[in-house]
N, CA, C and O atoms as a printed pandas DataFrame, in Angstrom:
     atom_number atom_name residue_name chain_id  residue_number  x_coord  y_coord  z_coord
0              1         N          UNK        A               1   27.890   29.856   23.590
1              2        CA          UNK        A               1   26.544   29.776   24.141
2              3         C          UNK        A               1   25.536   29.526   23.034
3              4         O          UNK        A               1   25.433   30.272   22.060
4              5         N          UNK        A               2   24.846   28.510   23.217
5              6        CA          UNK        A               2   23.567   28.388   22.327
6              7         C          UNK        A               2   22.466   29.725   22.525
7              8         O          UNK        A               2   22.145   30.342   23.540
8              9         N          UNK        A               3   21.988   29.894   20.885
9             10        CA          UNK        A               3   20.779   31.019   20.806
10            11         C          UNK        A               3   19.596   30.479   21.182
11            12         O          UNK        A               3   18.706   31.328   21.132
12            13         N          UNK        A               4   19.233   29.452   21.527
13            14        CA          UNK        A               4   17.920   28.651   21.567
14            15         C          UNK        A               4   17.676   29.095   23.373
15            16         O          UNK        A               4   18.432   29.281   24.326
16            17         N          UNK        A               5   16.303   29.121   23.168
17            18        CA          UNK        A               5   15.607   29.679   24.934
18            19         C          UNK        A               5   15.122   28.878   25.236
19            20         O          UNK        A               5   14.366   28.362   24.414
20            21         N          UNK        A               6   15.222   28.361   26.378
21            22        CA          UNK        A               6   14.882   27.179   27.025
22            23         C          UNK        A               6   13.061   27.820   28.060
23            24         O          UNK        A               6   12.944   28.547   29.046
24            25         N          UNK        A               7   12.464   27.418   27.579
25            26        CA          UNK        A               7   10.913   28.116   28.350
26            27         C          UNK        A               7   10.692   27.046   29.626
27            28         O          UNK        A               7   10.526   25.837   29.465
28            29         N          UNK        A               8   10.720   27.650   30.779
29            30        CA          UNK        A               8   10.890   27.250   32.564
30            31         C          UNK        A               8    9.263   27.645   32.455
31            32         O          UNK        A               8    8.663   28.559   31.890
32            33         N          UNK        A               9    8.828   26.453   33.314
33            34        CA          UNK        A               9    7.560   26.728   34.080
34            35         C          UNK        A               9    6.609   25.996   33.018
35            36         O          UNK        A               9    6.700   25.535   31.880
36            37         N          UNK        A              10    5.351   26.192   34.329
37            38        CA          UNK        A              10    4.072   25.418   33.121
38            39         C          UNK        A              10    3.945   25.968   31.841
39            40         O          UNK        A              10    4.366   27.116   31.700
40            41         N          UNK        A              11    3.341   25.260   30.654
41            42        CA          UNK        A              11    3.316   25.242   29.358
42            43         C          UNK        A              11    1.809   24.907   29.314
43            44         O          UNK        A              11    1.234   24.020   29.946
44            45         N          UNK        A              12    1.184   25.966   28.272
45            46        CA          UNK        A              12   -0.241   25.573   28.183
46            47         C          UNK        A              12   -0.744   25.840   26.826
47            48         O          UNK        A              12   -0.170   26.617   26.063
48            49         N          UNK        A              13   -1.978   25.101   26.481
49            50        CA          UNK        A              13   -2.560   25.244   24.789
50            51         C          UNK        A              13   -3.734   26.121   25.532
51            52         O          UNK        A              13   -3.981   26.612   26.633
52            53         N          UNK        A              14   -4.352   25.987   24.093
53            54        CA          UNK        A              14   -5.510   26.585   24.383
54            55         C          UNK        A              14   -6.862   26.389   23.281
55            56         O          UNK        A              14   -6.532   25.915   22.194
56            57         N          UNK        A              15   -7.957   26.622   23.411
57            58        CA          UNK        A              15   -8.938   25.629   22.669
58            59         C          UNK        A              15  -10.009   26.090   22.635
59            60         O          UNK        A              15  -10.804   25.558   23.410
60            61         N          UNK        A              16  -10.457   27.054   21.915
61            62        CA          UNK        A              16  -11.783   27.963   21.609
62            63         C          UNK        A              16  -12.994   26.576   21.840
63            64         O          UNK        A              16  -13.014   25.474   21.292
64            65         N          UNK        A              17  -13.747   27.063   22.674
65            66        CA          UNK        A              17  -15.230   26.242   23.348
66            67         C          UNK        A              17  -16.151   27.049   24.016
67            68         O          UNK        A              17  -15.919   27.678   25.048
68            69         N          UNK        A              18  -17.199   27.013   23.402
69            70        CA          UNK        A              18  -18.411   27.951   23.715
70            71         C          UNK        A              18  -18.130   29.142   23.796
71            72         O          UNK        A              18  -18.337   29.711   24.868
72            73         N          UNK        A              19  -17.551   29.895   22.633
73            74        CA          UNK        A              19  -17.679   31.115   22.541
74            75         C          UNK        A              19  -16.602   31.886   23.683
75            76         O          UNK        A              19  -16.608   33.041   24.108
76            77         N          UNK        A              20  -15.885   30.977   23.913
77            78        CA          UNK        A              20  -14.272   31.178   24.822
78            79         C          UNK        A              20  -13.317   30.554   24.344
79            80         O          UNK        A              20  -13.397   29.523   23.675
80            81         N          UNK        A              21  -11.853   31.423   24.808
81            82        CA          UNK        A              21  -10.946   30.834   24.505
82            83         C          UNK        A              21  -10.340   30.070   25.600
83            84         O          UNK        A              21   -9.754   30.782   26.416
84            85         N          UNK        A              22  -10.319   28.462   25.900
85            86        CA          UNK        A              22   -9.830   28.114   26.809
86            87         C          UNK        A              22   -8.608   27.722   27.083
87            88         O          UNK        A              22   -7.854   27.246   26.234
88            89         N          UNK        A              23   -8.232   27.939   28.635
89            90        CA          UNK        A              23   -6.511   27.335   28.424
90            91         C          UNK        A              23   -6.154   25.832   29.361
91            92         O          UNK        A              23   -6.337   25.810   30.578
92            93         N          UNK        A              24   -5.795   25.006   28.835
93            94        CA          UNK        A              24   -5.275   23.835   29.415
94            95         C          UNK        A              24   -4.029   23.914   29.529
95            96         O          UNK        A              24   -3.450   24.867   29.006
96            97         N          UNK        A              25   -3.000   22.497   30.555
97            98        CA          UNK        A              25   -2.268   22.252   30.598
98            99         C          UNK        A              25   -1.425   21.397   29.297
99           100         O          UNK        A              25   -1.612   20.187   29.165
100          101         N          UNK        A              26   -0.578   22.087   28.455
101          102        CA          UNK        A              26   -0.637   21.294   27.268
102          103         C          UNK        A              26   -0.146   19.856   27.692
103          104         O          UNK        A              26   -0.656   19.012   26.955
104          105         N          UNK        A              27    0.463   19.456   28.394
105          106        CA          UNK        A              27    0.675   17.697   28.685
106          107         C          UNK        A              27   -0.653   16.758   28.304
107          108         O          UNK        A              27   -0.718   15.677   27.719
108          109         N          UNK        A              28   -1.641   17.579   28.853
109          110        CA          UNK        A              28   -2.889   16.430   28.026
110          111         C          UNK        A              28   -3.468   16.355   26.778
111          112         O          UNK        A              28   -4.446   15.638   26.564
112          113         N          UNK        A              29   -2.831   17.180   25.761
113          114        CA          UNK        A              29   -2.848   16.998   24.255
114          115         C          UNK        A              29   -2.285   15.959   23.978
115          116         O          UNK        A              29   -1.125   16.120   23.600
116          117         N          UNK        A              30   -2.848   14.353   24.032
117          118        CA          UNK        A              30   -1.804   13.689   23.121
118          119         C          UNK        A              30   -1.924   13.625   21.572
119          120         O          UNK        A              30   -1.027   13.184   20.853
120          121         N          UNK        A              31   -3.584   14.296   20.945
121          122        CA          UNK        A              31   -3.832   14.079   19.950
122          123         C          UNK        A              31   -4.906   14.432   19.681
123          124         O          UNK        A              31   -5.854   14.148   20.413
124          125         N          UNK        A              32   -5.051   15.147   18.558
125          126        CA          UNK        A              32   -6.908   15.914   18.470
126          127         C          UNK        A              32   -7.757   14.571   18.634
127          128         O          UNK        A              32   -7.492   13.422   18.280
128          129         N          UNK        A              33   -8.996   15.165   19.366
129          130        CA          UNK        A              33   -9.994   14.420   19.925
130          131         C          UNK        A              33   -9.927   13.653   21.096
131          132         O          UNK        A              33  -10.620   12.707   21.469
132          133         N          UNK        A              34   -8.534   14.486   21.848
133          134        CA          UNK        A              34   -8.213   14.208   22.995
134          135         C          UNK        A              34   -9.543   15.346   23.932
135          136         O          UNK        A              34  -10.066   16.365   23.484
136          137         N          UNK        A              35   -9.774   14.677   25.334
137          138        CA          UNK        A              35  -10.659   14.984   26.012
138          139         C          UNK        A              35   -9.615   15.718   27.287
139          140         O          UNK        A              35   -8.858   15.044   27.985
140          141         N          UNK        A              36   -9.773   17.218   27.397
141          142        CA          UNK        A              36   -9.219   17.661   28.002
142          143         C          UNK        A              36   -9.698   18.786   28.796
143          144         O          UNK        A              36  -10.793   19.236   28.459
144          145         N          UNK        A              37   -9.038   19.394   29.889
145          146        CA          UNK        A              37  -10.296   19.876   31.192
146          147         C          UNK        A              37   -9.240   21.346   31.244
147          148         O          UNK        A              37   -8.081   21.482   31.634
148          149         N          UNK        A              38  -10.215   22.305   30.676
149          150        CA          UNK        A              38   -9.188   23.801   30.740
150          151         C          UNK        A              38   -9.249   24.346   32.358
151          152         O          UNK        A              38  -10.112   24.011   33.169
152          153         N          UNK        A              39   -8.217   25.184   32.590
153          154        CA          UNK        A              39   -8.122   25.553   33.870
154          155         C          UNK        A              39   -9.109   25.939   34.861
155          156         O          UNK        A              39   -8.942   26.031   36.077
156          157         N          UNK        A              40  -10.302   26.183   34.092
157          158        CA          UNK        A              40  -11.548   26.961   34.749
158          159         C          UNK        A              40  -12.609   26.048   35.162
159          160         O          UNK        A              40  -13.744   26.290   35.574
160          161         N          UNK        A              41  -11.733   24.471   34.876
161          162        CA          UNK        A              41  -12.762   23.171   34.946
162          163         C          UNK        A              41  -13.608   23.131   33.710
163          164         O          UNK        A              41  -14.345   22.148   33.789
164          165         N          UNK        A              42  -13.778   23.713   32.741
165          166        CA          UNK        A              42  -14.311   22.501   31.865
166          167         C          UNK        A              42  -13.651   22.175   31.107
167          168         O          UNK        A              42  -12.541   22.579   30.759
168          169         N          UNK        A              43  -14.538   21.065   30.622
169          170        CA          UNK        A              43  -14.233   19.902   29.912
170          171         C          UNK        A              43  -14.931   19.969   28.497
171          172         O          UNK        A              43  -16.019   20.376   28.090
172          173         N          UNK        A              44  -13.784   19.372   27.917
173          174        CA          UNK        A              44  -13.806   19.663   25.977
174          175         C          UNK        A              44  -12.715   18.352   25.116
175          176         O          UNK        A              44  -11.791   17.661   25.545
176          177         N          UNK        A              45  -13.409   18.465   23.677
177          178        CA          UNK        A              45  -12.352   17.831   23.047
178          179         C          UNK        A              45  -11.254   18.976   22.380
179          180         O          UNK        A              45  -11.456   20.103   21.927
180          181         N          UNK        A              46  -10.393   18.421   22.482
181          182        CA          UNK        A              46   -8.962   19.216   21.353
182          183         C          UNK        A              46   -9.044   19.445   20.050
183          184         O          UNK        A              46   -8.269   18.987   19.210
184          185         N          UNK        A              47   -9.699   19.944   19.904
185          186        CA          UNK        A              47   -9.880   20.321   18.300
186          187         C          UNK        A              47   -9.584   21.337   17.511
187          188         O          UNK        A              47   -9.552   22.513   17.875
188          189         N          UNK        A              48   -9.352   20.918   16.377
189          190        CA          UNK        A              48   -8.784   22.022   14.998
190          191         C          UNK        A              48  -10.533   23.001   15.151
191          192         O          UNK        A              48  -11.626   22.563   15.511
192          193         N          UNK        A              49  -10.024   24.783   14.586
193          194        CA          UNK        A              49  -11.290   25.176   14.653
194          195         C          UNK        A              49  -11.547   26.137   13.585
195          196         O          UNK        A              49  -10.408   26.391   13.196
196          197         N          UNK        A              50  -12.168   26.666   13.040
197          198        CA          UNK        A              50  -11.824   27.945   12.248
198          199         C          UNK        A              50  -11.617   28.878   12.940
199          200         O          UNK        A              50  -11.972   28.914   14.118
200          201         N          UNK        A              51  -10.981   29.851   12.325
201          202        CA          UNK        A              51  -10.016   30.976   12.172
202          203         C          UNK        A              51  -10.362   32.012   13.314
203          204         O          UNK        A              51   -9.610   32.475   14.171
204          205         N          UNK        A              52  -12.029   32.307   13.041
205          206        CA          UNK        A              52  -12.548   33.339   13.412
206          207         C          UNK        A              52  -12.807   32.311   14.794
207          208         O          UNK        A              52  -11.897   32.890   15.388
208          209         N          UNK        A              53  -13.143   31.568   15.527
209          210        CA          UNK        A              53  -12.905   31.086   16.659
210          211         C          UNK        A              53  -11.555   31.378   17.210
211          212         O          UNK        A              53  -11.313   30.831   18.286
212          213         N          UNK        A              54  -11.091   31.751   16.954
213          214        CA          UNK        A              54   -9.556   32.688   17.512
214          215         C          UNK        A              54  -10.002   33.609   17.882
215          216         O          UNK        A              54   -9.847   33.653   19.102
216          217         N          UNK        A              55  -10.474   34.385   17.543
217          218        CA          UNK        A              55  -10.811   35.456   17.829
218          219         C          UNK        A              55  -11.926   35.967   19.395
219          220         O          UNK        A              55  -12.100   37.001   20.040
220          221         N          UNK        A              56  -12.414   34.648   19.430
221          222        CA          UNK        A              56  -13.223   35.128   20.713
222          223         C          UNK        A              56  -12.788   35.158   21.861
223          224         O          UNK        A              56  -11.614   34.806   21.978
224          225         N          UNK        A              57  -13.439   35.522   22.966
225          226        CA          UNK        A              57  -12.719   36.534   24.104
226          227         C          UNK        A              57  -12.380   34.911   25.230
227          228         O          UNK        A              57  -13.026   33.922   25.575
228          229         N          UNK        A              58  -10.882   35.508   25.467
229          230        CA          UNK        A              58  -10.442   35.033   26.393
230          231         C          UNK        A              58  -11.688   34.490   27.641
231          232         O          UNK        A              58  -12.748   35.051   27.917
232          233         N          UNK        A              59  -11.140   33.295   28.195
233          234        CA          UNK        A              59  -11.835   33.004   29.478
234          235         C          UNK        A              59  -11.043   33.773   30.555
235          236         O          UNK        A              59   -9.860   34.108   30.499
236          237         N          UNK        A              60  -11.902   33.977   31.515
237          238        CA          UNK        A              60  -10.881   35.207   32.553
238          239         C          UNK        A              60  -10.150   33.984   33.497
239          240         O          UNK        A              60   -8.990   33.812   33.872
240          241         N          UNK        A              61  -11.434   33.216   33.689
241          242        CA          UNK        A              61  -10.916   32.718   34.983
242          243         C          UNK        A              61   -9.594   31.329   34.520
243          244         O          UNK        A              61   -8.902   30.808   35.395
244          245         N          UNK        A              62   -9.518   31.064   33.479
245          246        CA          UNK        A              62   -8.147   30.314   32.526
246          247         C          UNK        A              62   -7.099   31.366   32.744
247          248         O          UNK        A              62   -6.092   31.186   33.430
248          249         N          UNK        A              63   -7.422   32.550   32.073
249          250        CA          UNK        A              63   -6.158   33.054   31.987
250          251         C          UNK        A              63   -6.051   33.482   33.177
251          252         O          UNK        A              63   -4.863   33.178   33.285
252          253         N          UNK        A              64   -6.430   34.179   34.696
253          254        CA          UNK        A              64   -6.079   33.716   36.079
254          255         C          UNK        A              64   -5.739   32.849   36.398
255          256         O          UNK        A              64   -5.032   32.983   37.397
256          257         N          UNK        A              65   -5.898   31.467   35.937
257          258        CA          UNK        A              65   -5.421   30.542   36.609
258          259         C          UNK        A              65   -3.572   30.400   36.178
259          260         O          UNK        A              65   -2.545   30.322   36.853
260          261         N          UNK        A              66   -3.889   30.421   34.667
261          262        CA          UNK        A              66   -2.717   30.822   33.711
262          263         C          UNK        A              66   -1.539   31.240   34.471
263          264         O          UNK        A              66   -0.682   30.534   35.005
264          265         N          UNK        A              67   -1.667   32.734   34.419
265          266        CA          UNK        A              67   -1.394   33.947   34.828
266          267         C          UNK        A              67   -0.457   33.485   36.595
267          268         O          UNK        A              67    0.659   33.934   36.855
268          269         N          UNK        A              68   -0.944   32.907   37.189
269          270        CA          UNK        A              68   -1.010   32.149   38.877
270          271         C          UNK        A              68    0.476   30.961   38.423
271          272         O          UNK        A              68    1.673   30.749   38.612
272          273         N          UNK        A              69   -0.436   30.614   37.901
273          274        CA          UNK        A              69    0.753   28.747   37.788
274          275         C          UNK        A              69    2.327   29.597   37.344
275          276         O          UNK        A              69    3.373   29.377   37.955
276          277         N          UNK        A              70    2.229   30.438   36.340
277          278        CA          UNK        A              70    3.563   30.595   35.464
278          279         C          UNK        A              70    4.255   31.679   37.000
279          280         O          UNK        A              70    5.452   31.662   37.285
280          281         N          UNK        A              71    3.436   32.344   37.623
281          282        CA          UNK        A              71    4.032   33.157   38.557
282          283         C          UNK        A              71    4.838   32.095   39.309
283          284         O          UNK        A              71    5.985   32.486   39.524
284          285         N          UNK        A              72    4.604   30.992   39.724
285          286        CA          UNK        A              72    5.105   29.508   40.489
286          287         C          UNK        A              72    4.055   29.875   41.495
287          288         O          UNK        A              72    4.473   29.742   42.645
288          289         N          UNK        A              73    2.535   30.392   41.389
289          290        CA          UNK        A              73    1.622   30.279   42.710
290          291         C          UNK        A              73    0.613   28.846   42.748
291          292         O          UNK        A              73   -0.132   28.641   43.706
């Protein structure tokens, strides 16, 4: 048996914008400065960010949506 885990279900990035952390579907990353629409409906580019932009607070209604899709809802 192979050690490698095979990850089932949607796959998502995520992309600090306005003082949130947002989550998209990663399939529409083809490349920074890609224009991409996080789960909560908005819309942003893909971009590299500093550090401390990690740090800011989750979007609720992303990670609900998140949270929904990976359940298979």
């Amino acid at each position: 048996m192979s050690d490698l885990v095979r990850l089932t279900g949607p796959r998502f990035a995520w992309q600090p914008a306005d003082g949130r952390r947002h989550c998209y579907p990663d399939e529409q990353l083809l490349a920074w400065g890609t224009h991409v629409m996080a789960l909560c409906g908005k819309g942003m580019a893909a971009k590299r960010v500093p550090r401390e932009q990690w740090l800011w607070p989750t979007c609720h209604d992303c990670a609900e949506q998140a949270r929904e899709r990976q359940a298979g809802g």
